[in-house]
C-alpha positions in Angstrom: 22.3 14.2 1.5 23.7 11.9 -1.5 21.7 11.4 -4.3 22.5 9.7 -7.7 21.2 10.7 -11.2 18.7 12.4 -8.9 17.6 9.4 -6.8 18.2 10.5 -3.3 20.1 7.8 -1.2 20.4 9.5 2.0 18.2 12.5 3.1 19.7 15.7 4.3 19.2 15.9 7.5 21.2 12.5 7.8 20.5 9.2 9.2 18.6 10.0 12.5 16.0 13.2 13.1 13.2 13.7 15.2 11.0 13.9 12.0 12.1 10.3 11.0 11.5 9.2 14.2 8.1 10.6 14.0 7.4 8.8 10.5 8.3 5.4 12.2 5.9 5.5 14.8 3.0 6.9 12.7 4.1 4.0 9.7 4.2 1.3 12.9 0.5 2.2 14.1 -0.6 2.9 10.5 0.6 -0.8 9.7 -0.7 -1.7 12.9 -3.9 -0.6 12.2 -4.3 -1.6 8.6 -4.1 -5.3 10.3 -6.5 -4.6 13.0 -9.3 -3.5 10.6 -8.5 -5.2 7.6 -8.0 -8.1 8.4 -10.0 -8.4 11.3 -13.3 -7.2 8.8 -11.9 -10.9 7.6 -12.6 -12.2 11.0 -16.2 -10.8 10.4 -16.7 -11.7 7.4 -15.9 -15.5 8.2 -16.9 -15.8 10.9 -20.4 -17.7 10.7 -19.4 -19.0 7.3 -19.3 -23.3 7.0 -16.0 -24.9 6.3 -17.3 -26.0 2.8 -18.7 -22.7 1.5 -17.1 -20.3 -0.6 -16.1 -17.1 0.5 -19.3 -15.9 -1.8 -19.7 -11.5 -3.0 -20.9 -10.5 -0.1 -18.3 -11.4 2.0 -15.5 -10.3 -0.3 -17.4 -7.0 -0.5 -17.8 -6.9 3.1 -13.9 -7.1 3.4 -12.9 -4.9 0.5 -14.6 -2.5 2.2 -13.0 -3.0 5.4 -9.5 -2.8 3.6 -10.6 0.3 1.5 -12.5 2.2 4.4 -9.9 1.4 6.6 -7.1 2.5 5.0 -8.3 5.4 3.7 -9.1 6.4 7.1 -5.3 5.7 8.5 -4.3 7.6 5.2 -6.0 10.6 6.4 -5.1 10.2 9.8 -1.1 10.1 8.6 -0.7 11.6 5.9 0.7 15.0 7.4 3.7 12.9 9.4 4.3 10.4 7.1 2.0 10.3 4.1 0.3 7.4 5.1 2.2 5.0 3.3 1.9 1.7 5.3 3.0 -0.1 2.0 6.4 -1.2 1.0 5.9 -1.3 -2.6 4.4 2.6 -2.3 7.7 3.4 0.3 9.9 2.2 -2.7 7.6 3.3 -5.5 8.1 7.0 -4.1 12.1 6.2 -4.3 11.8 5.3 -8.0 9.4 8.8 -8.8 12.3 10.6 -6.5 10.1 11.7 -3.8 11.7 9.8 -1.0 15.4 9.0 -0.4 16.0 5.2 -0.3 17.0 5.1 3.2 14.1 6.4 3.9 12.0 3.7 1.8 14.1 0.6 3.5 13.7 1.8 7.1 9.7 2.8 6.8 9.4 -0.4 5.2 11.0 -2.0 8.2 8.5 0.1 10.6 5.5 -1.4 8.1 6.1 -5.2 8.4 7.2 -4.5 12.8 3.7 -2.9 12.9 2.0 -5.8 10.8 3.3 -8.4 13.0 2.1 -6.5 15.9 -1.1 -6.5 14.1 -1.0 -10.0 13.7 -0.1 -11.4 17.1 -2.8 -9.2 18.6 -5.3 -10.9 15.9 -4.1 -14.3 17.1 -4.4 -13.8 20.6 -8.0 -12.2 20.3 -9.3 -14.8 17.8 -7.2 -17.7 18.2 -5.9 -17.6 15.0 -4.7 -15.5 12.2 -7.5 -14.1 9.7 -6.0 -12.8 6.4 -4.2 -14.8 5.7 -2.6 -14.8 1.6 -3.0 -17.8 -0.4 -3.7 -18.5 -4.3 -6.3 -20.3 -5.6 -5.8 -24.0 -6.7 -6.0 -22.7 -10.2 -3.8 -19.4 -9.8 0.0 -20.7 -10.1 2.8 -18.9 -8.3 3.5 -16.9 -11.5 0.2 -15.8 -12.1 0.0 -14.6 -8.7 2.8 -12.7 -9.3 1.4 -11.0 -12.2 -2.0 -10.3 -10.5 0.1 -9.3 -7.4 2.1 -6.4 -9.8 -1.0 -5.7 -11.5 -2.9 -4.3 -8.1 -0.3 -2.4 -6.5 1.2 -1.2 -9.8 -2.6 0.3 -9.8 -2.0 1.4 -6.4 1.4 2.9 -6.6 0.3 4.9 -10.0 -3.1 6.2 -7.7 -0.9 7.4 -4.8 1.2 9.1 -7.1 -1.5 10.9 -9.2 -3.1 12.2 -5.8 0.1 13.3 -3.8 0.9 15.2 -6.7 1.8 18.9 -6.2 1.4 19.8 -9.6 -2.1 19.0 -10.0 -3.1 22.5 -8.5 -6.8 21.1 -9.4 -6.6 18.5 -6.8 -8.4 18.5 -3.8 -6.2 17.3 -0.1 -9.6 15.0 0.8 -9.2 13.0 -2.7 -5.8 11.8 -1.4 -7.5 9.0 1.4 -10.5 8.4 -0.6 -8.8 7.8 -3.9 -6.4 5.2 -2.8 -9.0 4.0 -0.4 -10.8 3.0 -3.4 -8.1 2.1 -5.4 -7.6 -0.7 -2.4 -11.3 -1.4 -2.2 -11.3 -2.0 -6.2 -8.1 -4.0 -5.7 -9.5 -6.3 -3.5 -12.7 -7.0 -5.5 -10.3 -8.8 -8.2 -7.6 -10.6 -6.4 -9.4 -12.1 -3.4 -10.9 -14.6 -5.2 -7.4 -15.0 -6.7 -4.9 -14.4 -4.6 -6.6 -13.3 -2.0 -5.3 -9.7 -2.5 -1.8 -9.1 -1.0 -0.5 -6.1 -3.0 1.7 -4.9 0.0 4.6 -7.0 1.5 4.5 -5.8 4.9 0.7 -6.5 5.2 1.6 -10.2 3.3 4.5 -11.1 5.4 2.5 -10.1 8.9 -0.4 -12.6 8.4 1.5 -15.5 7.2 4.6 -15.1 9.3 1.9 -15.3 12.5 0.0 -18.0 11.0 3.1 -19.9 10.0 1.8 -20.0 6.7 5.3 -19.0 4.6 4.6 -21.1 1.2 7.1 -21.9 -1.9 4.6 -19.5 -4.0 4.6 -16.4 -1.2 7.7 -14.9 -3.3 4.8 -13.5 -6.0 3.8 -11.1 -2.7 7.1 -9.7 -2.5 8.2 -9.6 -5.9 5.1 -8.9 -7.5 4.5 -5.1 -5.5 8.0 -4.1 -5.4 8.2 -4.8 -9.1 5.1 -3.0 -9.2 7.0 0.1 -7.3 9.9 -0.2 -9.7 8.1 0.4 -12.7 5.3 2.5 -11.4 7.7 5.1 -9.8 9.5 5.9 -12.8 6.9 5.5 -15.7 4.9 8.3 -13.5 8.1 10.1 -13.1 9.6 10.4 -15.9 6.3 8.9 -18.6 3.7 11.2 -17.2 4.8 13.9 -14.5 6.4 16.0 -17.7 3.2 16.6 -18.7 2.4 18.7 -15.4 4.7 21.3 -15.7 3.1 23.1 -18.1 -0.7 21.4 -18.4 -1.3 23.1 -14.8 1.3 26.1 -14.8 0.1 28.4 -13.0 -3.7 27.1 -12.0 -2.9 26.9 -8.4 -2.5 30.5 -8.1 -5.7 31.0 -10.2 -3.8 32.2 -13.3 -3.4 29.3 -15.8 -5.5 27.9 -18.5 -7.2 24.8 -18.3 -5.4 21.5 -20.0 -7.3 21.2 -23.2 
């Protein structure tokens, strides 16, 4: 492998492996599904509401729970092949905390946004059009978006962190799906009335690519996560994950003290 300052470019077992190969199809149908039952709990959601009426709390609760649930679900489904990543911005944000090589990040990524589109088209075709679909609100700007975008999945990135990490001997293997599926479900609360909650490229760039609905202010749901990923990947790696190595020493065996 090649790695620099201990950022792994390319993994050691090279380019092409069986297990990579394995972590693209489970990242495609992840992706895949996170369309299907996010964004079709959308369809739901909308679907006896009039043209002129806002979306209203019920409904956004209706589909942050499909998003949360959902995901949280795939995540446990996945998370032994590929760790359930189905995000972009969490792909790259376990690059900058040095957990995955960066070739690894770009082509999972790649295998996110294929499985989104497919997502997408098969949306279309069922409902006639694309539910999901990103766009701010007439009083959100396309910098403010971005900020709102960064804020949520700099939320999510640091959450997937915290629960995939080995260090925390005190952590439980079922928190990992239910803690990020409410970190999504939370997410969504806030920014759908905003932005209408992107905070993952892949899942961004399938709705509107389908629905044709590419906008001058969509670059605040790419920049805004990956931003997110840079900054959330190495103040957890290099900010917090010190503190592990000797706050847990030891616990997972039964032996260490408890971090007082």
């Amino acid at each position: 492998g090649v790695a620099i300052f201990g950022f792994k470019i390319i993994d050691d077992d090279g380019c092409i492996s069986m297990k990579l190969l394995r972590e693209v199809i489970a990242e495609i149908l992840g992706t895949f599904f996170l369309i299907i039952l996010g964004c079709g709990g959308v369809q739901g959601a909308i679907t006896d509401k009039p043209a002129d009426e806002i979306l209203g709390s019920a409904r956004i609760l209706q589909i942050g729970f499909a998003f949360g649930l959902g995901i949280g679900g795939i995540v446990h489904l996945f998370s032994d092949i590929s760790g359930g990543q189905l995000n972009p911005a969490v792909s790259f944000g376990l690059f900058f905390a040095r957990k995955l090589s960066l070739y690894r990040a770009a082509i999972l990524s790649v295998a996110q946004i294929i499985g989104g589109i497919i997502g997408a088209v098969v949306l279309k075709i069922v409902f006639g059009s694309t539910p999901g679909v990103v766009a701010t609100a007439m009083s959100v700007s396309g910098f403010k978006a971005l900020i709102l975008e960064f804020l949520g999945a700099l939320f999510l990135v640091l959450t997937v962190l915290a629960t995939i990490n080995d260090k925390r001997g005190h952590a439980a293997g079922y928190l990992q799906p239910l803690s990020i599926g409410i970190a999504i479900f939370v997410a969504h609360m806030f920014l759908i009335p905003l932005t209408g909650c992107g905070i993952n490229p892949a899942r961004a760039l399938a709705t509107n690519i389908v629905a044709g609905q590419i906008k001058g202010d969509f670059y605040a749901y790419i920049l805004g996560p990956i931003l997110a990923s840079a900054i959330g990947g190495l103040v957890y790696e290099f900010v917090f994950n010190p503190h592990y190595a000797s706050a847990y020493e030891g616990i997972e065996n039964g032996e260490g003290e408890e971090m007082k």
